[in-house]
N, C-alpha and C positions, 0 to 999 in steps of 0.2 A: 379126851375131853375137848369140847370146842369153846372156842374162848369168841366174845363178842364184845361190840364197844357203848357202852352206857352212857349217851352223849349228844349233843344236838349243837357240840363243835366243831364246825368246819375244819379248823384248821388239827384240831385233834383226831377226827376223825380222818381228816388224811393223810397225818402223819403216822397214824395207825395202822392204816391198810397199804401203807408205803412199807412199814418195815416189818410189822407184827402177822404171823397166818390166822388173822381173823375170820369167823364165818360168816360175820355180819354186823348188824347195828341194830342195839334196843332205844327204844326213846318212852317217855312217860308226859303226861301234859305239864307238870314240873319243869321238865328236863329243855322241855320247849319251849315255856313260857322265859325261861332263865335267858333263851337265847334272843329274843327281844326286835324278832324281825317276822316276816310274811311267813306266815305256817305253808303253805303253798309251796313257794319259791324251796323252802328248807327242806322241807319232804323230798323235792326233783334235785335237789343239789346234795344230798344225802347219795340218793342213786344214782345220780354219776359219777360221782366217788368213787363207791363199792360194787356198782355192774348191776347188770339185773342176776346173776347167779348166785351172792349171795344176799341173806335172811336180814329182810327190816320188819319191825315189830314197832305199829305206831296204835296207841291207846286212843281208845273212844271214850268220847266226855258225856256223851247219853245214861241215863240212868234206866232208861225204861229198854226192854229187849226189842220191841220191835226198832227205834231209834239206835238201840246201837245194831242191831243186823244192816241198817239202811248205809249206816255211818261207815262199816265193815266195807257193805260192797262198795260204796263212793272213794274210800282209799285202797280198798284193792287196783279197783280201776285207773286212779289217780295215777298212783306210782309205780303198779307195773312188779315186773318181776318176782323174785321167790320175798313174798309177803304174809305175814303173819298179824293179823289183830289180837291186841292186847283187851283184855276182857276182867274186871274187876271177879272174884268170886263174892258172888250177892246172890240171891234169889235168882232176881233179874237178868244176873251173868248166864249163870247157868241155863236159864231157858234160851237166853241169845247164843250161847256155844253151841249149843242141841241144833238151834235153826241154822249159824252158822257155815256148820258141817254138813247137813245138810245142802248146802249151797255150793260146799267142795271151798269155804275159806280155811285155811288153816287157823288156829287158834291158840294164843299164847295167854295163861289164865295168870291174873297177877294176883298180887298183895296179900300173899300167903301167909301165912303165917300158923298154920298146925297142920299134922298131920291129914286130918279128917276133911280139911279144906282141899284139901292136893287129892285125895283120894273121889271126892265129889266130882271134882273137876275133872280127873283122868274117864271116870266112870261119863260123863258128860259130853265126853269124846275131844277133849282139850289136847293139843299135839306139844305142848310145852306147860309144865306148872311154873312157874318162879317167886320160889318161896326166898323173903329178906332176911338173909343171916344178920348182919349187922344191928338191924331195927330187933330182932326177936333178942340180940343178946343185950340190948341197951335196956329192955323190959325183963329180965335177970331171966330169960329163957336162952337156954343153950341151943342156937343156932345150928351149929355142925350138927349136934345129935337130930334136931330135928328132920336136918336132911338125910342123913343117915337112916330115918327108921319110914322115911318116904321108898329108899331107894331099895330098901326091905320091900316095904308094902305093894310097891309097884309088879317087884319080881314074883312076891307070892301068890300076887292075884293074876300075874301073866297079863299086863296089862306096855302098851307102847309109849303110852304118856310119856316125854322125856322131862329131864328136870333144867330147868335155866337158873340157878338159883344166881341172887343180885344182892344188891347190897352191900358192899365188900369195904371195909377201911385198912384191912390190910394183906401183906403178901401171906401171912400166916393162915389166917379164912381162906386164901384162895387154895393152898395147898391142902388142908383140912377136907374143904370140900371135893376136891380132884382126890384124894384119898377116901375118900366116902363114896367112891365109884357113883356120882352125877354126871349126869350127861355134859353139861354146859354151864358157864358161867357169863356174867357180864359184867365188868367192869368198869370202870372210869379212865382215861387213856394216861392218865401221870401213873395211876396202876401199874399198863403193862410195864413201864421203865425200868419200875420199881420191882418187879418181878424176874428181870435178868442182870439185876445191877448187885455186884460184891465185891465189897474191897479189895480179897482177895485177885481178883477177877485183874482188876488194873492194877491192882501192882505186878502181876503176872507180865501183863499185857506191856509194863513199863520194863521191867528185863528182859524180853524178847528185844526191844527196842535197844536197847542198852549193850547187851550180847552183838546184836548183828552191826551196829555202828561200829564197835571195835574193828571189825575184821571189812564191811563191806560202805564205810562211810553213811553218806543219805544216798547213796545208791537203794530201787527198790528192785524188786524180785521184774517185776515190768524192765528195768531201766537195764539189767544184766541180759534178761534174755531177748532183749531188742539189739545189744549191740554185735 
């Protein structure tokens, strides 16, 4: 499962791509708006970050399909490298996916939320759905299942669509969905922390420390086979 970073935080997203094997960055006009500077500058500062090798996913504000096909190829262009337009499923979406792809954009279909929606979209020729676990479970709709019976439907129609699901408030959704065999997630970058972080884990980490001082001081592993 490829893990990505749901973010339009400089300083998160490159703390991200410094330690975490992300495949990219999703952004929403939310997500952008929150960060409170030149959309422009953010988008190029984004991609030097992350390289042009991996996957940015930046949403068009156009409603009508011709406007976001226009808007599609203008941030293709813009930023370069492995790019994906984020595309509402509407009416509207869908005839923009259709032109889209036709144009060789790749396309990431958002704001999923059922199964029938994801299935439109894939049939649309959509190369990523990302359906909101979090939001469908706050609407007393079970989230994971929903993903789960995507990642069915996908298989049984032999279709490539992969799935991005978003949305996430905690490490438990994130494992749920990685167990639901989905292709990809995106989260929010105090996520991934929280994702390799166990108590267990540091107190471990503090007896190793604790063992080797007895016997080799603050001597480290460097410090012995240097002399």
């Amino acid at each position: 499962m490829l893990f990505m970073v749901d973010s339009a935080d400089l300083n998160g997203i490159r703390k991200c791509a410094e330690f975490f094997p992300i495949a990219g960055v999703t952004t929403n006009p939310t997500i952008v708006s929150s960060a409170k500077t030149d959309f422009k500058k953010l988008l190029l500062e984004i991609r030097e970050i992350i390289g042009d090798d991996k996957m940015l996913h930046v949403q068009v504000t156009s409603g009508d399909a011709e406007d976001m096909v226009r808007e599609a190829e203008m941030l293709r262009d813009f930023v370069g490298g492995e790019f994906y337009v984020k595309i509402p499923i509407t009416e509207q979406g869908l005839k923009a996916i259709q032109m889209c792809k036709a144009e060789g954009i790749g396309v990431t279909t958002t704001a999923i939320f059922t199964q029938q929606q994801a299935l439109m979209a894939a049939r649309a020729g959509a190369d990523f759905v990302a359906p909101y676990v979090n939001r469908m479970d706050n609407l007393l709709s079970d989230g994971v299942h929903v993903v789960e019976e995507i990642v069915q439907l996908f298989k049984h129609q032999n279709l490539d669509t992969k799935i991005l699901a978003a949305s996430f408030k905690t490490c438990e959704q994130v494992h749920k969905i990685a167990m639901s065999g989905a292709h990809s997630v995106t989260i929010n970058p105090e996520l991934f922390s929280s994702l390799i972080y166990h108590p267990m884990t540091m107190y471990s980490l503090d007896a190793f420390d604790c063992d080797w001082a007895e016997v080799y001081g603050n001597k480290k592993v460097l410090d012995i086979l240097s002399e």
